[in-house]
PAKOLNU-120298 format. One line per 3 residues: number of its first residue (from 1); their letters; for each residue x, y, z of C-alpha. Coordinates in steps of 0.5 Angstrom, whole numbers, m for minus. Layout:
NUM) A) X:Y:Z  ... $
***
This chain:
1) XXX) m6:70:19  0:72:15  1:71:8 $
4) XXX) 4:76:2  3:83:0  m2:84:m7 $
7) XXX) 3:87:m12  m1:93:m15  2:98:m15 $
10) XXX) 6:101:m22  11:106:m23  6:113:m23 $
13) XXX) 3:110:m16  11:109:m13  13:115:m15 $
16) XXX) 7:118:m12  7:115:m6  15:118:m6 $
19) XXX) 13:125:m7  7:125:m3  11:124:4 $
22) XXX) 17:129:0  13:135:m3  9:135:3 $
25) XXX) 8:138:10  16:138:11  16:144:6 $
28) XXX) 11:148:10  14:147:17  23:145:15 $
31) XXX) 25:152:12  24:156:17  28:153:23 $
34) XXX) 33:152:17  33:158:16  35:161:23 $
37) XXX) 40:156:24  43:158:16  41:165:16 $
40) XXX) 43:167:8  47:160:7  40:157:7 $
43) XXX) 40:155:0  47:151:1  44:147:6 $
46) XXX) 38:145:1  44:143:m4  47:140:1 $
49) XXX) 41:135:4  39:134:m3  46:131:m5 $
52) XXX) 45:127:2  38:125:m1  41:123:m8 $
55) XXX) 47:118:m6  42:115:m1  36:115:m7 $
58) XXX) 41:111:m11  43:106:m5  36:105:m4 $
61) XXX) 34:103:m11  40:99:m13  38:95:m5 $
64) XXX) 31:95:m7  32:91:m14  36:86:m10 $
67) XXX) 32:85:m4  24:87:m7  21:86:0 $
70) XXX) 18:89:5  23:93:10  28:97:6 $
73) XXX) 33:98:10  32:93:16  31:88:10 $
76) XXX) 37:90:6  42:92:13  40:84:15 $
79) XXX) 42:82:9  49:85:7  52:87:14 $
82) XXX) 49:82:19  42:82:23  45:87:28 $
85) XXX) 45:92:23  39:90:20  35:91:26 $
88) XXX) 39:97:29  37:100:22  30:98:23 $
91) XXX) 29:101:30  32:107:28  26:108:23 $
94) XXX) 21:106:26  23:111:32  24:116:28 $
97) XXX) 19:116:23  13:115:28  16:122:31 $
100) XXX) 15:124:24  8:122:24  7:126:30 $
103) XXX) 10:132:27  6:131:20  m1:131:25 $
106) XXX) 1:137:29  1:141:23  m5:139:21 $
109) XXX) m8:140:28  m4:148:28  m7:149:21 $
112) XXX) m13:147:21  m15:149:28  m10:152:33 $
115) XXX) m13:152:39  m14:144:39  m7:143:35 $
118) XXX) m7:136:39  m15:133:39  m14:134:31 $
121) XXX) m8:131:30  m11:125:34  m17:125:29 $
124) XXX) m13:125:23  m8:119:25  m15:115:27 $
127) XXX) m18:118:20  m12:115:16  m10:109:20 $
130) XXX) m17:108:17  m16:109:11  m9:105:11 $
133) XXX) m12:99:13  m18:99:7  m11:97:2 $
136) XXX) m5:100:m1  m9:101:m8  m13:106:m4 $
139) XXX) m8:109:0  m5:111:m7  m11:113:m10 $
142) XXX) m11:118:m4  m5:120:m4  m5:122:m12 $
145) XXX) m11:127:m10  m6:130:m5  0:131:m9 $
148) XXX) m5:134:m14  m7:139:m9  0:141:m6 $
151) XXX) 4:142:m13  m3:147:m15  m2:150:m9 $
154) XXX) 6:151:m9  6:153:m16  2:159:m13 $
157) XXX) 6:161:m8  12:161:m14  8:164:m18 $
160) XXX) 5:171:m13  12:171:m9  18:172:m16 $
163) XXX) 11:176:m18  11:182:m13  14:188:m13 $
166) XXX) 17:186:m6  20:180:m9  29:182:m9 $
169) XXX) 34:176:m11  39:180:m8  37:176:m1 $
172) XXX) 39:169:m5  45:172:m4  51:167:m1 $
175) XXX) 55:167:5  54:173:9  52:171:16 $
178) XXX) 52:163:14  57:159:18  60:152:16 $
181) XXX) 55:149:23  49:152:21  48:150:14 $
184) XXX) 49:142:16  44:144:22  40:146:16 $
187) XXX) 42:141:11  41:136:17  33:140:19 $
190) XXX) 31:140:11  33:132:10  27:131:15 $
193) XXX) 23:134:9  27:130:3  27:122:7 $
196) XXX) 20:121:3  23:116:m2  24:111:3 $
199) XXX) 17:110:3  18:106:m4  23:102:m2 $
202) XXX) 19:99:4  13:97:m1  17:93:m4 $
205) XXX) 12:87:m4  7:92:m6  10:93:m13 $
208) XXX) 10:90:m19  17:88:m23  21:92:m16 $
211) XXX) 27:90:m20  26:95:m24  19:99:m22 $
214) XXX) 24:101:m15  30:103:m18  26:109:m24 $
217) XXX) 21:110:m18  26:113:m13  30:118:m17 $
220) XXX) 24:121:m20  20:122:m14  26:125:m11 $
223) XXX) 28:130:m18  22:133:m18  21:135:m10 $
226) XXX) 28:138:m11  26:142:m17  19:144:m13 $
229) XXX) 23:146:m6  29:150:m10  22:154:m13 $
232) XXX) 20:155:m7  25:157:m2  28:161:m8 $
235) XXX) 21:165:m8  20:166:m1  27:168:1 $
238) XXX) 27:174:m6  20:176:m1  22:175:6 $
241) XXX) 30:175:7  34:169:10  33:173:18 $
244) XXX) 25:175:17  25:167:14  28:164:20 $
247) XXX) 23:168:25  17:165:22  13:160:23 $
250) XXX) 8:159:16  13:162:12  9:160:6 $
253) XXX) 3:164:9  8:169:10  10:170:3 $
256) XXX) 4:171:0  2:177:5  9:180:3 $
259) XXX) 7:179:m3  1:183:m5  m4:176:m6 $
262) XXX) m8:176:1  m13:173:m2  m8:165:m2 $
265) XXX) m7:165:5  m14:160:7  m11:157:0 $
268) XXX) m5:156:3  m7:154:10  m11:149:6 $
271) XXX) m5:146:3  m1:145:9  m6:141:12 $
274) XXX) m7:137:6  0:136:5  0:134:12 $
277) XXX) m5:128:11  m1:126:5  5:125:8 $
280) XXX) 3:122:14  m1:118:11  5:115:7 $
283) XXX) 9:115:13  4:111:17  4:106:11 $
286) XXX) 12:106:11  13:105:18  7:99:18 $
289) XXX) 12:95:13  18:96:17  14:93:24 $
292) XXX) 12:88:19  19:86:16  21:86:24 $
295) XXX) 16:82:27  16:77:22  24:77:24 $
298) XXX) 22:76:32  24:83:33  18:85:35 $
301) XXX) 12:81:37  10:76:31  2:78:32 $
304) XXX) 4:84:28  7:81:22  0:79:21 $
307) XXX) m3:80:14  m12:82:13  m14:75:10 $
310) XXX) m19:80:5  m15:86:4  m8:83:5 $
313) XXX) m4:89:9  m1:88:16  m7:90:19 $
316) XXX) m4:89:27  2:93:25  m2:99:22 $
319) XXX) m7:98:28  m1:99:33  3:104:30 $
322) XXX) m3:108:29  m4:108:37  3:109:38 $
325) XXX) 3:116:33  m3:118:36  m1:118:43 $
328) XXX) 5:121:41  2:126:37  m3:127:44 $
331) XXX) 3:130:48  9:132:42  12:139:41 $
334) XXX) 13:140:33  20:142:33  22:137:37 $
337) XXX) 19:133:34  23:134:27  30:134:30 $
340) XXX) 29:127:34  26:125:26  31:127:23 $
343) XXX) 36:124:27  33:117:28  32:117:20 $
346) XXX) 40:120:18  43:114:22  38:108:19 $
349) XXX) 40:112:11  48:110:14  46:104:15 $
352) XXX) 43:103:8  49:106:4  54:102:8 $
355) XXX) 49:96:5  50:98:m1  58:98:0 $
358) XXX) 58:91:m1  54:90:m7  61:90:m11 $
361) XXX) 67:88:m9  71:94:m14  72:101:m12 $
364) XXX) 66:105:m17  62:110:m18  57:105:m13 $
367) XXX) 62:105:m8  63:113:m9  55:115:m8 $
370) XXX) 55:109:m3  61:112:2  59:120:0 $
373) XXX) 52:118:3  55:114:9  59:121:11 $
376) XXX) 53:125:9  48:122:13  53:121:19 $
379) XXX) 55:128:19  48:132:18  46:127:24 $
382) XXX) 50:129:29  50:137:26  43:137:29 $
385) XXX) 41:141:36  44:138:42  37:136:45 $
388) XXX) 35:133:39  43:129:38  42:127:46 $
391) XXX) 35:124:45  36:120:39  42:117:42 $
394) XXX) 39:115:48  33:111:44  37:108:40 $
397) XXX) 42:105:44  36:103:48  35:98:42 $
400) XXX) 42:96:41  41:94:49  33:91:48 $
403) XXX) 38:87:42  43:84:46  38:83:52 $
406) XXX) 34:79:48  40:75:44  39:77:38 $
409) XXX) 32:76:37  31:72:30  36:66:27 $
412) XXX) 41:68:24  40:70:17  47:72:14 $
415) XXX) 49:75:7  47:73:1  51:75:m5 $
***
């Protein structure tokens, strides 16, 4: 049956659901790939992703205020661009973010236990589809306990690293080997980390008073995770340098080494992996809401806009994205995984800025953050590595294929002013 979302959640739980898929496994596994392609530039690229991520903040609450549903962007680019939009957007998120869910589980299976990297990242998407399926209020109580134990765990990282005699804040130095392409490469890999907020928009039916509980959620969640990645990478790289960063593979673990305090190692290989689970937890919610907000459009098969009679969530979406994850999950690489989500995302955030763009008709402040953002996002896609650029490319104009195909697959909606 379908039906309407329960309306539970506050401003402290958005905010919450926001930065458990930001201050999450994205710090633990984005710093170094951004550091080897950003070398001493790295800290650039984090201001440069964080200005990218503010201008899409601020389209999407200003968006979320006036359509409070579930979809977000799909929701939103329906709405002021046309339904080709809405569903490129759509599309584009659903694909990069079930990348994205992939990527989360392989780091918790390459914490937890290495060797069987896969089988364990397929339990955790069974694990937490389970969770997802009991109610959005549930989601939030666990997801609470999960930022908890993450900003203990970076705090200590912080703490250990500018602490230690090995730490020198001459390696946060500027420039040197960074060069104009590698710090938007980088700016494009940590996006991958920042892109949580999204996941406060597309619980839209989920929110109490969305008019003004979306727009002071989404601004918060994204403050405080950029304070807690500036602390952090400006900790790490005092220890490790720009050229020892971008070689490892667990920075964090790596730092507390260097930094005298061995003893936080299993402390932060635990942290990873519950940040892990926090954010694929929030990225399994998000990216069931958008497949709800298509199917109930005819995008995608209309069973999946179904709605729990008892718990009252998208019970056959989060079924289907739960297998689709695991599947994926079952064969990813991580990295890859991180480039092809951050394309995919990139071009569903450009889509939200050009929405926002039509919210007036005058140049404004709006208008400014809304056309910065659009350059942004496109810019730092299409920065990405060559592989990652070519196969978010190809999957998205198979959509746009499917779309036309299939005629549009939806009545026309058109713009409401």
């Amino acid at each position: 049956m379908t039906g309407e979302l329960r309306r539970s959640l506050g401003v402290f739980d958005a905010v919450v659901i926001g930065l458990g898929s930001m201050v999450g496994a994205g710090v633990f596994s984005a710093l170094g790939p951004a550091a080897g392609a950003a070398g001493s530039g790295l800290l650039v690229g984090l201001a440069l992703a964080a200005v990218v991520a503010y201008c899409n903040a601020m389209a999407s609450a200003r968006l979320a205020a006036r359509y409070p549903a579930s979809g977000g962007t799909y929701v939103y680019g329906r709405e002021r661009l046309g339904p080709f939009w809405g569903y490129l957007a759509g599309w584009s998120f659903v694909v990069g973010k079930t990348a994205s869910c992939a990527a989360m589980a392989l780091t918790v299976g390459a914490y937890a236990w290495p060797e069987q990297a896969h089988a364990v990242a397929v339990g955790a998407v069974v694990a937490l589809t389970a969770v997802n399926y009991g109610g959005v209020q549930k989601s939030a109580l666990v997801t609470r306990a999960v930022v908890a134990v993450v900003l203990a765990v970076l705090a200590a990282v912080v703490v250990s690293s500018l602490g230690a005699d090995a730490a020198d804040f001459g390696r946060l130095e500027l420039g040197g080997d960074a060069s104009a392409g590698g710090v938007l490469q980088a700016a494009g890999l940590l996006f991958f980390a920042f892109a949580g907020y999204a996941r406060i928009a597309t619980l839209g039916e989920e929110v109490r008073e969305p008019e003004r509980t979306i727009p002071r959620a989404i601004p918060l969640a994204l403050g405080i995770a950029l304070v807690a990645y500036v602390c952090v990478a400006v900790s790490v790289l005092s220890v490790l340098g720009s050229g020892e960063l971008g070689r490892s593979a667990a920075p964090l673990a790596d730092a507390v080494r260097a930094a005298g305090a061995e003893w936080l190692g299993p402390v932060v290989r635990v942290g990873a992996v519950v940040a892990a689970l926090g954010s694929l937890l929030a990225l399994i919610l998000g990216v069931s809401r958008t497949t709800l907000a298509m199917a109930r459009d005819g995008h995608l098969p209309r069973t999946l806009a179904a709605v729990h009679p008892r718990f009252r969530v998208p019970h056959h979406a989060e079924l289907a994205v739960g297998a689709l994850v695991a599947a994926v999950a079952a064969t990813a690489d991580l990295r890859d995984a991180i480039g092809f989500s951050s394309f995919g995302v990139l071009l569903y955030y450009a889509v939200a800025n050009a929405s926002a763009w039509t919210l007036t008709a005058r140049l404004s402040w709006t208008r400014v953050l809304a056309a910065g953002g659009l350059a942004g996002c496109l810019a730092l896609a299409f920065s990405l590595p060559l592989s990652s650029v070519m196969a978010g490319a190809g999957v998205v104009a198979a959509g746009a294929v499917l779309y036309a195909v299939r005629g549009g697959g939806m009545p026309e909606s058109g713009r409401r002013d």
